[in-house]
C-alpha positions in Angstrom: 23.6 69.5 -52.8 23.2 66.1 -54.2 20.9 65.0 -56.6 19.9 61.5 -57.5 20.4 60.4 -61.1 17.4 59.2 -61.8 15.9 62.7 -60.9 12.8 63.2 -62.6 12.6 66.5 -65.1 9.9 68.3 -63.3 11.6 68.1 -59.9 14.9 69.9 -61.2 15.4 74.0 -59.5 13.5 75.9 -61.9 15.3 78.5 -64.7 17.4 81.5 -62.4 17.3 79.5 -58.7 20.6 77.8 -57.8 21.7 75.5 -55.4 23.6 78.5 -53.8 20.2 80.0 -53.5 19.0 77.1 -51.8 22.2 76.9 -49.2 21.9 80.8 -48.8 17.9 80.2 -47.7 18.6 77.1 -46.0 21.8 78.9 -43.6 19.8 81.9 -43.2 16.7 79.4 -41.2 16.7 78.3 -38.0 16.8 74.8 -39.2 20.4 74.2 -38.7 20.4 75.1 -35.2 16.9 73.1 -34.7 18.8 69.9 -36.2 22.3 70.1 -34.3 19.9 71.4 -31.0 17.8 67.8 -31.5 21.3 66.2 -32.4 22.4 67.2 -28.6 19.3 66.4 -26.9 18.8 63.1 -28.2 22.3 62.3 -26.8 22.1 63.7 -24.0 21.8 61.1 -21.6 20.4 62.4 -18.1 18.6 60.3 -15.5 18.8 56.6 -14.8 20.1 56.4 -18.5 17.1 58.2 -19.8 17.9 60.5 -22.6 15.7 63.0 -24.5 13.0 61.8 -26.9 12.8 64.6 -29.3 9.8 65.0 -32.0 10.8 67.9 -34.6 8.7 70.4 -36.2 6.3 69.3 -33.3 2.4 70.4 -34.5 -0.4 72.2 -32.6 -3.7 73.9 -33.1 -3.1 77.3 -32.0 -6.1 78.4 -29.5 -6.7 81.6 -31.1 -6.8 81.3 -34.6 -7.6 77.3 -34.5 -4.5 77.3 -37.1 -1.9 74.6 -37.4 1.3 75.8 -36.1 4.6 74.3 -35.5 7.4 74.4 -32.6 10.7 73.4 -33.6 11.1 70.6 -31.0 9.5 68.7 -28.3 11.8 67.2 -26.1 10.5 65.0 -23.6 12.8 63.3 -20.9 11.1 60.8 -18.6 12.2 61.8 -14.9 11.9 58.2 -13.1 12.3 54.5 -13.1 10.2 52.1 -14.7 9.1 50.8 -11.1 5.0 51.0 -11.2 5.7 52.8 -8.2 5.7 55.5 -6.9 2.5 56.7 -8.0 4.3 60.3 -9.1 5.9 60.1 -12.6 7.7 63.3 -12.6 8.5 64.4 -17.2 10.2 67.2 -18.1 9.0 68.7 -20.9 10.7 70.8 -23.5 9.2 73.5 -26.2 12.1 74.8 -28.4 11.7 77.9 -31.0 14.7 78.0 -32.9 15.7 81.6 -34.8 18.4 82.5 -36.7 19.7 86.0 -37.3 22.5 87.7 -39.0 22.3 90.2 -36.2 22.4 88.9 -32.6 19.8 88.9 -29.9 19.8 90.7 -27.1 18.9 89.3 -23.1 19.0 91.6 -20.0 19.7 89.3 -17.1 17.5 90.4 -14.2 19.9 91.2 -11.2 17.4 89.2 -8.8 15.9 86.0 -9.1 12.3 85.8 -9.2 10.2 84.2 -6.7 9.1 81.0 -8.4 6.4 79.0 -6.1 3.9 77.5 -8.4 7.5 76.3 -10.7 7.8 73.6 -11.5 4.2 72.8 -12.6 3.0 69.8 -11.4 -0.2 68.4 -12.3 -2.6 65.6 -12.1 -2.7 66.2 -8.3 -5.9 66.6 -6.2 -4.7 69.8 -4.4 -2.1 72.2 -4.9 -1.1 71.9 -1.1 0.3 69.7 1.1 -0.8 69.6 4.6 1.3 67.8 7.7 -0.2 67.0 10.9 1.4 65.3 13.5 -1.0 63.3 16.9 1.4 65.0 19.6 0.0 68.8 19.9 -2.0 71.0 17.5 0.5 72.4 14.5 0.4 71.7 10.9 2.8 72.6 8.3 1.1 73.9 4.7 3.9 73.1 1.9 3.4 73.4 -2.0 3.9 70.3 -3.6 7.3 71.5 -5.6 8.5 72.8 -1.6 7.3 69.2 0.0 9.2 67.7 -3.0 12.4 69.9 -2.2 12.2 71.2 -5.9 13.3 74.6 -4.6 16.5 73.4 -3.8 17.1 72.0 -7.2 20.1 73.3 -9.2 17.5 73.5 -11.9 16.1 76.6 -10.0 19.4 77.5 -7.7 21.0 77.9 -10.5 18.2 80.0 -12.8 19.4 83.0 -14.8 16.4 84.9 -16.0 15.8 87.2 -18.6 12.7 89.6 -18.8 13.5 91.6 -21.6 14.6 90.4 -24.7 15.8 92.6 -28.0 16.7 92.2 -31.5 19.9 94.8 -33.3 18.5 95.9 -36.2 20.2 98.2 -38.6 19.5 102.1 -39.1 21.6 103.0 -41.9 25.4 102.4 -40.7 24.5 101.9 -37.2 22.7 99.6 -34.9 20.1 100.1 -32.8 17.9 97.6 -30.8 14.0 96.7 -31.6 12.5 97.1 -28.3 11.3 94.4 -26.6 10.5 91.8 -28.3 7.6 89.3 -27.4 
């Protein structure tokens, strides 16, 4: 680690901590992996030459406890043109929770894909459906907005892998077992 040499007295490790006490802490957090993760976002360039914007240690007031809490990142990556129109302005919004672990986790991919109608979430909307009518006979065709949109045909959901359990190893004397599920 470097220090500056005009480092005042009182800002020096205190007597017994190291500065391989302060790598050892610092490798064990998930703040490497949050950095290089924001690193990759941020130049990642996606749509219409759009790339992420990416707010770390990104701060909330947690419902239940009405505590400040933090997620690791917000990335944010506007979805159209600068056009004024049209007048939907599709984002796609990003929480990451980085963890680091000597021991690994554990995801069981579910062997089916689950039925995801209401994903994506889009808001802002008056209703939730989309009705077509058409003057030359009686039928009308009910569509969610993400269906009407053709969202379900997106590689972003063709191509989902999902998990719905999700385990830690832990040790038990010489062996390993797993946590249970974990939330």
């Amino acid at each position: 680690m470097d220090q500056a040499a005009n480092n005042p007295v009182g800002n020096c490790l205190g007597a017994g901590l190291t500065e391989d006490h302060i790598r050892d802490a610092v490798t064990k957090s998930g703040y490497p992996l949050q950095t290089i993760l924001g690193d990759l976002l941020r130049a990642k360039v996606v749509a219409e030459e759009e790339n992420f914007q990416v707010q770390e240690e990104w701060s909330y007031i947690d419902r239940d406890t009405e505590e400040l809490r933090t997620i690791n990142l917000l990335a944010e990556l506007r979805l159209h043109g600068w056009n004024p129109q049209p007048r939907v302005r599709p984002h796609l919004n990003l929480l990451v929770e980085c963890k680091q672990s000597a021991l690994p986790f554990i995801f069981f991919e579910t062997s089916r894909t689950p039925l995801l109608n209401d994903f994506p979430t889009i808001a802002g909307l008056r209703k939730d459906k989309i009705v077509l009518t058409t003057n030359d006979d009686a039928s009308s065709w009910t569509y969610t907005v993400p269906h009407a949109l053709d969202l379900n045909e997106d590689p972003f959901q063709t191509a989902l892998r999902t998990c719905h359990t999700l385990s830690k190893c832990v040790c038990k004397g010489s062996d390993l077992e797993l946590s249970g599920a974990d939330a």
